[in-house]
VOGU-650747 format. One line per field, with one value per residue (C-alpha): residue number from 1; chain; z negated, y, x. Coordinates in Angstrom, 3 decimals. Example, Ala and Ser with C-alpha at 12.3 -4.5 7.8 and 13.67 -1.06 7.14 Angstrom:
! VOGU-650747
pos = c(1 | 2)
unit = c(A | A)
up = c(-7.800 | -7.140)
north = c(-4.500 | -1.060)
east = c(12.300 | 13.670)
//
This chain:
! VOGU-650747
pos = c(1 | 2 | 3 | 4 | 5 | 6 | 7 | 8 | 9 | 10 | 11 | 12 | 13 | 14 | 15 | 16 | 17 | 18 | 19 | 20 | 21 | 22 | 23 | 24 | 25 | 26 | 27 | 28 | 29 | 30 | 31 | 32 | 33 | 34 | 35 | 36 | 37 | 38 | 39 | 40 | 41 | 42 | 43 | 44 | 45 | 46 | 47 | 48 | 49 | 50 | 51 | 52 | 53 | 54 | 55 | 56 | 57 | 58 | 59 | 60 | 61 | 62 | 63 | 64 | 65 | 66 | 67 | 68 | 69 | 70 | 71 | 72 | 73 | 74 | 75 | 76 | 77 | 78 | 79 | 80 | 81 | 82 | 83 | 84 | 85 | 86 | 87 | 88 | 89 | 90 | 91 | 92 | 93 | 94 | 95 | 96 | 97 | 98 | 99 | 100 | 101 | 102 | 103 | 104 | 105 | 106 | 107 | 108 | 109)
unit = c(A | A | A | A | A | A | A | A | A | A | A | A | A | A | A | A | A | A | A | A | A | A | A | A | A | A | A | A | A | A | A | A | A | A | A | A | A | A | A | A | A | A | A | A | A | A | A | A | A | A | A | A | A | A | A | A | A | A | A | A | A | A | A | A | A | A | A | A | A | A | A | A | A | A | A | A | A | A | A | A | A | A | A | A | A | A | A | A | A | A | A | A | A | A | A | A | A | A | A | A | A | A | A | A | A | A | A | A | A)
up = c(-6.136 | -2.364 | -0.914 | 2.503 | 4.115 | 7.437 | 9.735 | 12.343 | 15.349 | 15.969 | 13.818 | 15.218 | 17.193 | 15.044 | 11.660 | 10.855 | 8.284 | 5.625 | 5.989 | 2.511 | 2.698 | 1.204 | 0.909 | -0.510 | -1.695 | -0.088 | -2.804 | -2.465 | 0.768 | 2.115 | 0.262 | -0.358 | -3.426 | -3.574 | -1.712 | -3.706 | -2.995 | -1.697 | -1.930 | 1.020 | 4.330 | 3.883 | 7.037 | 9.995 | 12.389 | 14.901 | 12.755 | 9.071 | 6.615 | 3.532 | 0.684 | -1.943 | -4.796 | -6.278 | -5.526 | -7.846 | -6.844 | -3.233 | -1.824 | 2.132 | 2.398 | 1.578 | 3.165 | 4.659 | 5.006 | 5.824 | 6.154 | 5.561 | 7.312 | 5.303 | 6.150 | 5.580 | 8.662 | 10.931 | 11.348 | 14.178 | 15.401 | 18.080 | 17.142 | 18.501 | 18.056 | 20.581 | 23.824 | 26.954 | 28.290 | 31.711 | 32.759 | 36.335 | 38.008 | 41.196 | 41.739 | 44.159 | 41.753 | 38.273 | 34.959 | 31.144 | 29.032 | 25.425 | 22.728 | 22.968 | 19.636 | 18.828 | 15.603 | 15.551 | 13.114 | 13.153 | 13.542 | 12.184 | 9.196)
north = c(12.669 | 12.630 | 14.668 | 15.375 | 15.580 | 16.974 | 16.319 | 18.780 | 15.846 | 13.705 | 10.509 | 7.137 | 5.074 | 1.675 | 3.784 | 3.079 | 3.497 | 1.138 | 1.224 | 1.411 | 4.811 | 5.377 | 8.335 | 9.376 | 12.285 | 13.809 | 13.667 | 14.617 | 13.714 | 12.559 | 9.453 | 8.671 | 6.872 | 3.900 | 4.805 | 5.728 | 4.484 | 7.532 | 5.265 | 3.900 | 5.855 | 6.999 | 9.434 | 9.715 | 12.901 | 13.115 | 14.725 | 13.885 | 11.416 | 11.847 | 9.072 | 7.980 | 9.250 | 12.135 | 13.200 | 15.732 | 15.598 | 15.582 | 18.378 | 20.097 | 18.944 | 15.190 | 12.775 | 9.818 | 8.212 | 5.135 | 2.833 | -0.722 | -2.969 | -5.341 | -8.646 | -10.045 | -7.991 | -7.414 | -10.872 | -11.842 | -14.892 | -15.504 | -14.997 | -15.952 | -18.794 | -21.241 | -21.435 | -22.357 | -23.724 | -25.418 | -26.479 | -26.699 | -28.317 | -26.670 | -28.590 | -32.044 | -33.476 | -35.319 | -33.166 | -34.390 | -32.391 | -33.067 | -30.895 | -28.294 | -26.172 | -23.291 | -20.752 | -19.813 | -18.002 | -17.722 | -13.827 | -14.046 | -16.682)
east = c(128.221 | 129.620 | 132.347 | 132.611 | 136.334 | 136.876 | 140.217 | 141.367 | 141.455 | 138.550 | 138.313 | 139.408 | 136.499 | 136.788 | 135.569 | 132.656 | 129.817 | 129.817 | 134.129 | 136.096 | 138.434 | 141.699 | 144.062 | 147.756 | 148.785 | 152.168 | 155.309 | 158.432 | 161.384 | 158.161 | 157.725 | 153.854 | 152.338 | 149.977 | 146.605 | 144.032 | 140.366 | 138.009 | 135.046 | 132.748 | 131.930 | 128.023 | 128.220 | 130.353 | 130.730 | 133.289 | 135.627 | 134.141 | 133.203 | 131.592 | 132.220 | 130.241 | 132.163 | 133.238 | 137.189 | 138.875 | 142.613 | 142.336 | 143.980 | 144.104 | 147.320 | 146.278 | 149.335 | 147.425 | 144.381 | 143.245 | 140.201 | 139.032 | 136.495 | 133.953 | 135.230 | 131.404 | 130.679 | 133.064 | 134.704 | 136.709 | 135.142 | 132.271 | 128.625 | 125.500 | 123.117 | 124.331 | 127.400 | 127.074 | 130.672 | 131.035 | 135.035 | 135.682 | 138.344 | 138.908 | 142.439 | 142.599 | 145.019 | 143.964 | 143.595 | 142.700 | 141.247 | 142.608 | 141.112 | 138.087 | 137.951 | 136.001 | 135.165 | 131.768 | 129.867 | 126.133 | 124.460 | 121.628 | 119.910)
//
């Protein structure tokens, strides 16, 4: 079963389909508990989701809610099959280079 949840302000940019959702409920002096998962974002409109799972408690007044990226996807380093780096020296006086380094993670296998 899905449910669909709809916000009254457009949804921020980053979320996006695939993304693990979370949500607290509003207690008390305005303390929240721990998030509970909502399950994984099947579709995305401006201002709803609808998860992949089937959520009894939440309520229209629903405190918080937040969302996770899939690390296997979205990682942070560069990605591509090969770089292309030229260093220029444009100054008259002597430079050394001492360490190059780079993260790179392939695309595609």
């Amino acid at each position: 079963m899905a449910t669909r949840i709809t916000f009254d302000n457009p949804i921020n940019s980053s979320v996006q389909l695939g993304d693990s959702m979370y949500y607290t409920q509003p207690s008390v002096f305005g303390i929240t508990s721990q998030p509970k998962p909502c399950g994984t974002i099947t579709q995305l409109t401006q201002n709803s989701v609808v998860v992949n799972s089937d959520i009894t408690d939440l309520s229209a007044g629903a405190g918080y809610f937040l969302f996770a990226k899939n690390i296997a996807v979205n990682e942070t380093s560069l990605k591509g099959y090969y770089a292309d780096v030229k260093f220029r020296n444009n100054s008259n006086k002597k430079a050394r280079l001492f360490s190059i380094g780079s993260e790179v993670v392939f695309s595609s296998k």
